[in-house]
C-alpha positions in Angstrom: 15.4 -5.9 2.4 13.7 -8.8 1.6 13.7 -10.7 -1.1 9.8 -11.3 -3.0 10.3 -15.0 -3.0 11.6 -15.4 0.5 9.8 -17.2 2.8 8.2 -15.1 5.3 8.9 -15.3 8.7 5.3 -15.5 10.1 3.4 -18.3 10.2 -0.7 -18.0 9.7 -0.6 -18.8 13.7 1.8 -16.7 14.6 -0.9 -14.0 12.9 -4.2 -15.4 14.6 -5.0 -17.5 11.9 -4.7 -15.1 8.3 -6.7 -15.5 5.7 -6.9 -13.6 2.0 -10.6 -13.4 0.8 -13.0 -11.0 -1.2 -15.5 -8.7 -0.4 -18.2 -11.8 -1.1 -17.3 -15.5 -2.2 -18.1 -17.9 -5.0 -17.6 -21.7 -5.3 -16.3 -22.2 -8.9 -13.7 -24.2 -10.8 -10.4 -23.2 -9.8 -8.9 -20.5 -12.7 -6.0 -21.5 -14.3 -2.3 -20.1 -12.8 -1.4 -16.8 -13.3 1.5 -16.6 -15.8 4.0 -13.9 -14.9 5.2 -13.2 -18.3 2.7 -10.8 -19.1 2.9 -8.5 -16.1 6.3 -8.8 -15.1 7.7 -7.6 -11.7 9.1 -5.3 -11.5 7.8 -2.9 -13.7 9.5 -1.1 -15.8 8.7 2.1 -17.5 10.6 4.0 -20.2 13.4 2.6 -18.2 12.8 3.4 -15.1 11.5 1.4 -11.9 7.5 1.6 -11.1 6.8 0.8 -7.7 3.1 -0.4 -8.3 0.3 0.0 -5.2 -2.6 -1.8 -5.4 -5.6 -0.1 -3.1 -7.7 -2.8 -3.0 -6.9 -6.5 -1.5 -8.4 -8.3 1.3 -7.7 -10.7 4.1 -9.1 -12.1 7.5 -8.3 -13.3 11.1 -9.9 -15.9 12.3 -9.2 -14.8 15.9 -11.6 -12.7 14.9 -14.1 -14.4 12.9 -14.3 -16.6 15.6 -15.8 -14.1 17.8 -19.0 -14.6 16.0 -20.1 -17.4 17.1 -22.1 -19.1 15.1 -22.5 -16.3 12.4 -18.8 -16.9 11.7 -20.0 -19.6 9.6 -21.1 -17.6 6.9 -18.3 -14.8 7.1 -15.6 -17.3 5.1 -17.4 -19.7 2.3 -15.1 -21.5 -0.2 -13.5 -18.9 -2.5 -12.7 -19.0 -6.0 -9.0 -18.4 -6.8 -8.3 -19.8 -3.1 -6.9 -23.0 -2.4 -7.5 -23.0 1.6 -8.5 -19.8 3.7 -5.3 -19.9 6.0 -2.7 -19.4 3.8 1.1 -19.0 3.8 1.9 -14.6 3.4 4.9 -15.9 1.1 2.4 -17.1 -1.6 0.5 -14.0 -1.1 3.9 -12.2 -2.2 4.2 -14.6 -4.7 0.9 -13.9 -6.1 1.8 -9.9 -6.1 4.7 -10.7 -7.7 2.9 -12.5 -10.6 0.4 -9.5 -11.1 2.9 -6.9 -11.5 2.0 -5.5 -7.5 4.9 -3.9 -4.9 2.4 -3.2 -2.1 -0.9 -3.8 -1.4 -3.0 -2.3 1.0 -4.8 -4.6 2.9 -8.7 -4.0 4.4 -10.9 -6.5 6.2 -14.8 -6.1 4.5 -17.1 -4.9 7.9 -18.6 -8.3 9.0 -19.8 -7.1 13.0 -22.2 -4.0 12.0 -24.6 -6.2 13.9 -22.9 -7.3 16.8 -22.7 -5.8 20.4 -20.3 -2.9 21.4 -18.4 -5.4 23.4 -17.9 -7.6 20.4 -17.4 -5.1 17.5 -14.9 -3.6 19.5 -13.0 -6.7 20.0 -13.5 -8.1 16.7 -11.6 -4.4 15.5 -9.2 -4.7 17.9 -7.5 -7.7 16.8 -8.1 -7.0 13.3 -5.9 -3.2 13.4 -3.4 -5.2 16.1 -3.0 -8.0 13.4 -2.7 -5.8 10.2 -0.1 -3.3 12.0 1.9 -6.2 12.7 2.0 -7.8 8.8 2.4 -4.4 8.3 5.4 -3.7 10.4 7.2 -7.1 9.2 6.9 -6.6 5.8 6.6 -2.5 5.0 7.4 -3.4 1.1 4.7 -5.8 0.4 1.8 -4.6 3.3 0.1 -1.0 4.1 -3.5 -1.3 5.5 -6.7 0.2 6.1 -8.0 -0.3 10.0 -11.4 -1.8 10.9 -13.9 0.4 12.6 -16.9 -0.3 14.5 -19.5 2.0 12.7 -22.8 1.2 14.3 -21.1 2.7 17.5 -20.2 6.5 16.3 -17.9 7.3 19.4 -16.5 4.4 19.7 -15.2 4.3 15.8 -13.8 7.6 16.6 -11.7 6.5 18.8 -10.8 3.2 16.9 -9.8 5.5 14.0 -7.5 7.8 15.7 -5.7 4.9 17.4 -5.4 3.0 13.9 -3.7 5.7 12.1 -2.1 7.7 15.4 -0.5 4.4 17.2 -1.0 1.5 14.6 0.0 3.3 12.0 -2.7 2.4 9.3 -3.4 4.6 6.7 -7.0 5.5 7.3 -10.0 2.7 7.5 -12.3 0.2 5.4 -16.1 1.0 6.3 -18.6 -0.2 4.3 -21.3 2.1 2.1 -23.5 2.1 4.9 -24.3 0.6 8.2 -27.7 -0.7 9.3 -29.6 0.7 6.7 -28.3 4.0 7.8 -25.8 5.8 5.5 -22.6 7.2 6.3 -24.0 10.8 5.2 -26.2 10.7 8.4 -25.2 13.2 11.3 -24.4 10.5 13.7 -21.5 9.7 11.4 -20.3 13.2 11.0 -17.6 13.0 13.7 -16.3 10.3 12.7 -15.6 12.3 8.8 -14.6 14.7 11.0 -12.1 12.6 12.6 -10.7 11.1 9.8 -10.2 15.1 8.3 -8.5 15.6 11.0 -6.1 12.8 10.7 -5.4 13.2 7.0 -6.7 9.4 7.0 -8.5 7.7 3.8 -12.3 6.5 4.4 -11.9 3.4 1.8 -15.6 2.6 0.8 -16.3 -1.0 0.1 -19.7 -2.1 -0.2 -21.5 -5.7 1.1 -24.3 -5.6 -1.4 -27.4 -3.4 -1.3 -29.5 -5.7 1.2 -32.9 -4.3 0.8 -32.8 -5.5 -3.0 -31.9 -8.8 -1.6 -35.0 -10.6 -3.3 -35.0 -9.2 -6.6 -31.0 -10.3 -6.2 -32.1 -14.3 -6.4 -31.2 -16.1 -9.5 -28.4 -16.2 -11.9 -25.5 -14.1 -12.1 -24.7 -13.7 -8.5 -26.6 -10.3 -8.9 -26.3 -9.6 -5.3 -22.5 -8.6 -6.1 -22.2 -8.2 -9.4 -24.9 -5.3 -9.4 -25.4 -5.2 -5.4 -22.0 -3.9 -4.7 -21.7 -1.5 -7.3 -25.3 0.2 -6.5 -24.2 0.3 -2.9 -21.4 2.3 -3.5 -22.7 4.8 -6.0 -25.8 5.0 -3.5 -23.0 6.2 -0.6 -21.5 8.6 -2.8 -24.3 10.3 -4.1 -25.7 10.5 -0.8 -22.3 12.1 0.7 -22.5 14.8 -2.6 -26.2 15.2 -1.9 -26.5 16.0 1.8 -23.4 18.6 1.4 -20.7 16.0 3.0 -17.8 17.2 0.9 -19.0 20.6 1.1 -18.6 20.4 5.4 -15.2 18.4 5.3 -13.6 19.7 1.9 -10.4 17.9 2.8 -11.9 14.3 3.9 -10.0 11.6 2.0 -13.0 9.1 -0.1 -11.8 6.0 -1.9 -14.2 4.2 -3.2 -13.7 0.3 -4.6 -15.1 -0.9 -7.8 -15.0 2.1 -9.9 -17.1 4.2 -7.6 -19.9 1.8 -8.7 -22.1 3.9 -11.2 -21.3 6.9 -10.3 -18.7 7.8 -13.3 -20.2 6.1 -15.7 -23.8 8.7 -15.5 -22.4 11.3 -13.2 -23.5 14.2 -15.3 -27.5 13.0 -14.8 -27.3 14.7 -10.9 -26.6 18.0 -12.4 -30.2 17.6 -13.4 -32.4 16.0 -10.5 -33.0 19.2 -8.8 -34.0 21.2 -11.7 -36.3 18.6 -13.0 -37.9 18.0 -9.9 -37.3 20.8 -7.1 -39.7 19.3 -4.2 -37.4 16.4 -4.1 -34.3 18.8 -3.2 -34.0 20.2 0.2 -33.6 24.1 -0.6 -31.4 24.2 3.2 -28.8 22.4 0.8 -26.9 24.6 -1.1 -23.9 23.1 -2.7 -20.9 25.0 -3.9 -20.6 22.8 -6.7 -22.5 21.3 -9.6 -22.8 17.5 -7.9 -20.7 15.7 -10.9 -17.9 18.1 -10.1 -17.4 16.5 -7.1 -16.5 13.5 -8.6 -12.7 15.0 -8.8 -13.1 15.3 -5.0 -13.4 11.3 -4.7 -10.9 9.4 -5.2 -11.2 5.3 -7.3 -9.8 2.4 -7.7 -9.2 1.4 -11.3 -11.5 -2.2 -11.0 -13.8 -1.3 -14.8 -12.4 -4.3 -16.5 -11.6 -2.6 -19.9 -9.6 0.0 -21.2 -12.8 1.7 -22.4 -14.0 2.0 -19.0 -11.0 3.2 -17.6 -10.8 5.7 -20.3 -14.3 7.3 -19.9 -13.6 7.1 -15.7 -10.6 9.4 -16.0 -12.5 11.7 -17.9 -15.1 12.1 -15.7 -12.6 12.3 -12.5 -9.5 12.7 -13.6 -5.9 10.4 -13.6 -5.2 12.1 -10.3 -8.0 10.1 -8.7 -7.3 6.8 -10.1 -5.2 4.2 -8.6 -5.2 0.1 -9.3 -7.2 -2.2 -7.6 -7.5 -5.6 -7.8 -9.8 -7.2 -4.9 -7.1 -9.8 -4.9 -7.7 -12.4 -4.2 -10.7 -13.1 -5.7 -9.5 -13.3 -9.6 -12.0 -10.0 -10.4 -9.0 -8.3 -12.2 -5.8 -10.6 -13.3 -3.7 -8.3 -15.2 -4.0 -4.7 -12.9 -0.3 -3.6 -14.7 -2.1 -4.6 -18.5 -5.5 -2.3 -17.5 -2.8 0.5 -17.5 -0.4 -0.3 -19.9 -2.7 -0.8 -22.7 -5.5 1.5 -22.2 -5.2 4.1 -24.9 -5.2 7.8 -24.2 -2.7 8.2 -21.6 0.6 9.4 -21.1 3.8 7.5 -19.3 3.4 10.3 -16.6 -0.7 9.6 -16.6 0.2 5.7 -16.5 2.9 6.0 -13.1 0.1 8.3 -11.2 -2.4 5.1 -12.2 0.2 2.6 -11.5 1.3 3.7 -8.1 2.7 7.5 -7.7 -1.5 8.2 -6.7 -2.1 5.6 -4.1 1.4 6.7 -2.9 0.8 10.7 -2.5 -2.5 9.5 -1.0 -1.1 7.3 1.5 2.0 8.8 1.9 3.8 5.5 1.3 7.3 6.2 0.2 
């Protein structure tokens, strides 16, 4: 095995170029070093050895960003919390180390819904060839989601079946919807269907809610900061809504950032279609109240404070929970302190947060 501070043996050209980004970028003054006395690795709990997972982290190949063309400008801006785009995987290690983080599982934010078959199948291509390859070299540190081509139903299918069947990835990063078209639609069914099939995860990771991209302008970088969590609580109430979970009862949802607002004001679905009926289609007849499926979803852990994590894992439960990070943009610093110090939970509840989750979901030993 490896040791976390040696130097690993691939170089960023050897890899096609690898990058470690974000699901969107900020120019900002660079955050001061991580100190790894606070969240130690490894982790240690009641004496015993907590092999941490985080769900949510990011990177890039510029083999195939640079299929493009000129849009590729605009997939990699200067990030925060990243000296240079191309970096060595050792300091990525390094920086796992220094949050507390085993493995992390890897997923490339969709940047080709718009582009041509031809293209979005290439562009996937390398990026599931280059992640099963980090992945391969280093199976303590890497795990990955695979990068489908969602505009092209069929074709993702197939992407999907050779990601987890051949590359062995553990399921796929799509974003909350496609096009203006959400995931819920029946075009997309097979490829839920697919991914039921497979056992494989469907990790949600939204790129802002576009058609709010005016009233997004101004301070506070609104476009994520509220964009990304509407987007993903739009996705999941549509899937609840349109009877999704209901039709595959054993397809695999993680969803980044919390769920978005789902959690948080769950319960007020439970009322839309009482209040107002002729907004309901009565051909839709769910099993459940809609906030129960919320324990049908699985989260990562990104709320920030204890308080928020608290309140989550009472609407979903500490079975659906699992840390994420969005490393390595510096969204959530101390993943091993959220858990540790949020009150409420037992050691068992802390080691399904911690890892044990991702782990049963993923089966990653």
């Amino acid at each position: 095995m490896h040791s976390r501070r040696a130097f690993f043996k691939f170089s960023a050209h050897a890899l096609g170029g690898l990058s470690f980004c974000s699901c969107a970028m900020l120019q900002a003054k660079e955050m001061p070093a991580i100190s790894p006395k606070k969240t130690p690795w490894p982790v240690v709990l009641n004496g015993k050895r907590i092999k941490t997972i985080d769900v949510h982290a990011h990177c890039y190949f510029q083999e195939a960003i640079d299929l493009m063309g000129e849009e590729a400008k605009s997939v990699l801006p200067p990030v925060k919390g990243v000296k240079e785009h191309f970096i060595a995987i050792n300091d990525r290690i390094v920086a796992m180390n220094a949050q507390g983080i085993d493995l992390q599982v890897l997923s490339i934010n969709p940047f080709w819904y718009r582009q041509s078959r031809d293209v979005a199948q290439a562009i996937c291509r390398i990026n599931n060839e280059k992640l099963s390859e980090l992945c391969r070299a280093e199976p303590e540190h890497f795990a990955a989601f695979g990068s489908l081509a969602m505009q092209y139903p069929d074709l993702a299918v197939e992407q999907l079946e050779h990601a987890v069947k051949v590359l062995g990835l553990k399921g796929a990063a799509i974003g909350a919807s496609v096009l203006g078209e959400d995931f819920s639609a029946p075009q997309f069914h097979p490829v839920l269907a697919k991914a039921q099939e497979l056992g494989a995860v469907l990790f949600i990771h939204p790129q802002s809610t576009p058609e709010l991209a005016k009233r997004f302008k101004g301070n506070g970088w609104l476009s994520n900061t509220i964009g990304n969590p509407l987007d993903t609580t739009i996705a999941l109430q549509h899937l609840i809504f349109e009877g999704l979970f209901d039709k595959f009862p054993d397809l695999k949802v993680l969803a980044a950032h919390g769920g978005g607002y789902l959690g948080s004001y769950g319960a007020r679905s439970d009322h839309s279609c009482f209040v107002s009926p002729v907004n309901c289609d009565p051909k839709i007849v769910l099993k459940k109240q809609p906030s129960e499926y919320l324990r049908q979803i699985y989260f990562d852990n990104l709320v920030f404070t204890s308080e928020a994590l608290q309140f989550l894992a009472s609407q979903v439960g500490v079975s659906q929970l699992m840390i994420g990070t969005d490393h390595p943009i510096p969204w959530e610093e101390r993943p091993v302190d959220l858990v540790m110090n949020a009150k409420g939970f037992s050691s068992k509840e802390r080691v399904q947060m911690l890892g044990l989750n991702a782990a049963r979901l993923l089966n990653i030993n």
